[in-house]
Every structure is written in structure tokens, then in C-alpha cells.
Phi, psi and omega in degrees: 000301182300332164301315203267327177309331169288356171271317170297312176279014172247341188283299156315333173279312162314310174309320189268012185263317161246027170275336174290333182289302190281329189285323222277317169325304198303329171289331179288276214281344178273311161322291199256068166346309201276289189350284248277353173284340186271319171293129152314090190292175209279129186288173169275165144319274215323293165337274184340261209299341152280334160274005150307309166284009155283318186295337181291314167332102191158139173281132186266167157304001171268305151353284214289308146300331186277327139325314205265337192272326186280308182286015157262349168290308177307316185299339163255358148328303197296270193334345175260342180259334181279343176272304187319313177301314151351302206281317167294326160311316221263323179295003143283315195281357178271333193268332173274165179308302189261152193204106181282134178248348182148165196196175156209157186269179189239320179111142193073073143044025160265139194201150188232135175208118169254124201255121157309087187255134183053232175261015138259115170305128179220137165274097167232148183281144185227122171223203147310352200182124189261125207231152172251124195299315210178126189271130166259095181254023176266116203299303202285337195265003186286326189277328164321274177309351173303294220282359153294317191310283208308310195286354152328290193279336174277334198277340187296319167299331183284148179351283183323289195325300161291316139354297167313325185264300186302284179335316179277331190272345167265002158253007152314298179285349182257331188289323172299317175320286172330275178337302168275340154299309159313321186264357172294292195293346136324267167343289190298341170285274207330306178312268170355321199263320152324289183337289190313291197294349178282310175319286157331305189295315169328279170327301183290334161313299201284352159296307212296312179323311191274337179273346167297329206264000000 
């Protein structure tokens, strides 16, 4: 018991210790109005620093770079998955028998293709019916067309190349775009112009009709 009155009465002296300090402001501004008008009461923080981090808000030269560091990662990415697949097609394709290295056409559904079977290189004519042009038994000029083969197959592969292929195939897509917009746009005169002439056709009946009548 004798505990808690002293908790109590410590308690009270703070409160009045610090209600005097406030009693005693509140008297200082109501005698002098003007001091107390003039202090500023004080901002939150909180207020602050949150418009200070609204003000901040924005993309910087770091931003920008740091963009420029993902899409150049994801781009050698593709590229590092794409040699590997390369890589891996061409050990199976080493591993098959037969191994197409490239051809042209001739035109009328005639073609020259030239093929890999085992270790011979063959020239074959393609038609109606496939007959063979030519054995290539010369050692250097067979490993010559290998090393086309192969460098080929690598330049298919490099960045430009793939770029190149995405740039075309998306002005592909703006040309096809174009197209059925032009032809849309066709349909819709033409339609129009049907409309008009029917009309027309229309108009001269119903005159010729009132000069009969």
C-alpha cells in the first residue's frame, strides 16, 4: 500500500511539473498574442520525408544504364543458348548418316543438292527423279565445302544475323499490315462506289417514271 501511494504521488508531481511549464505558455501568449503568433509550429517529418521522396522520384543516368546492362545480358544470353543449340544440332547431325549441305534451284522443280553420305560428298540432280551429277573424291575440295558448311552455319548464328532476321520479320508484319490496310481500304471505295451508282441508277428511274406519268 505505502508503495503504491508513492507511485501515485510521483506520479502527480510529474504531471504537475509538467502541466506548469504549459500552464505557465498558455499565460505568456494570451498577456503577449503577438511573440506567440509569430512561431511556427513545427512540420511532421514523416510530411517531409515523404515529399522529399516524391521529389526524387524519376528516372536517372544510372536508371538507364542499368537497362541497357539487362538487355544486353538477356541478348547474350539468347545468344549463348543459341550457340549451344547449334552446337548440339550439328554433333547429331555428325552423328547422322546423311548430312544435307545446300543446294539451288534450277527452276520447273529441277534442283542440284548437294549431300554428305558417311565420308562422300555426292552431286545429285533432283527432278522428276533423283540421279547422281557427281562424286566429289578430291580430299581438299570436299573439306573446303565442309568448311562452307560449317561457316555457314556459324554466321547463322551470330547477333547481326539475328537481328537482322527479327528487323525483317517485323517489317514483314508492318508490310502485311499495309496490305490488308490498303485492301480494306479498297473494298470500302469500291463498296461506296457500288452504293453511289446504284443510287444514281436509282434517281434516273424515278425521274424517267414521273415523266411517263
Amino acid at each position: 500500500m505505502p508503495f503504491f501511494f508513492a507511485m501515485a504521488l510521483f506520479s502527480g508531481n510529474q504531471l504537475i511539473a509538467t502541466a506548469g511549464p504549459f500552464n505557465s505558455n498558455v499565460k505568456n501568449c494570451i498577456e503577449n498574442p503577438d511573440p506567440c503568433a509569430e512561431e511556427e509550429p513545427a512540420g511532421d517529418p514523416e510530411t517531409e520525408a515523404g515529399t522529399e521522396a516524391g521529389s526524387e522520384v524519376g528516372i536517372g543516368f544510372l536508371d538507364v544504364l542499368r537497362m541497357m546492362a539487362a538487355l544486353a545480358f538477356v541478348i547474350g544470353l539468347i545468344y549463348f543458348l543459341l550457340r549451344f543449340i547449334n552446337k548440339k544440332s550439328r554433333s547429331y547431325q555428325e552423328n547422322q548418316m546423311v548430312r544435307h549441305l545446300g543446294g539451288t534451284a534450277l527452276g520447273g522443280s529441277r534442283s542440284i543438292q548437294i549431300v554428305k553420305v558417311g565420308e562422300r560428298v555426292l552431286v545429285l540432280g533432283v527432278g522428276e527423279n533423283v540421279a547422281l551429277l557427281k562424286e566429289i573424291d578430291d580430299s581438299e575440295e570436299r573439306n573446303e565445302l565442309l568448311a562452307r558448311y560449317e561457316e555457314q552455319t556459324d554466321l547463322m548464328m551470330q547477333p547481326s544475323d539475328i537481328i537482322h532476321k527479327v528487323k525483317s520479320q517485323l517489317e514483314l508484319k508492318k508490310k502485311s499490315k499495309r496490305s490488308s490496310d490498303f485492301k480494306q481500304e479498297l473494298e470500302r471505295k469500291m463498296a461506296d462506289l457500288k452504293k453511289s451508282r446504284g443510287q444514281a441508277v436509282q434517281d434516273f428511274t424515278d425521274g424517267e417514271r414521273r415523266k411517263d406519268e
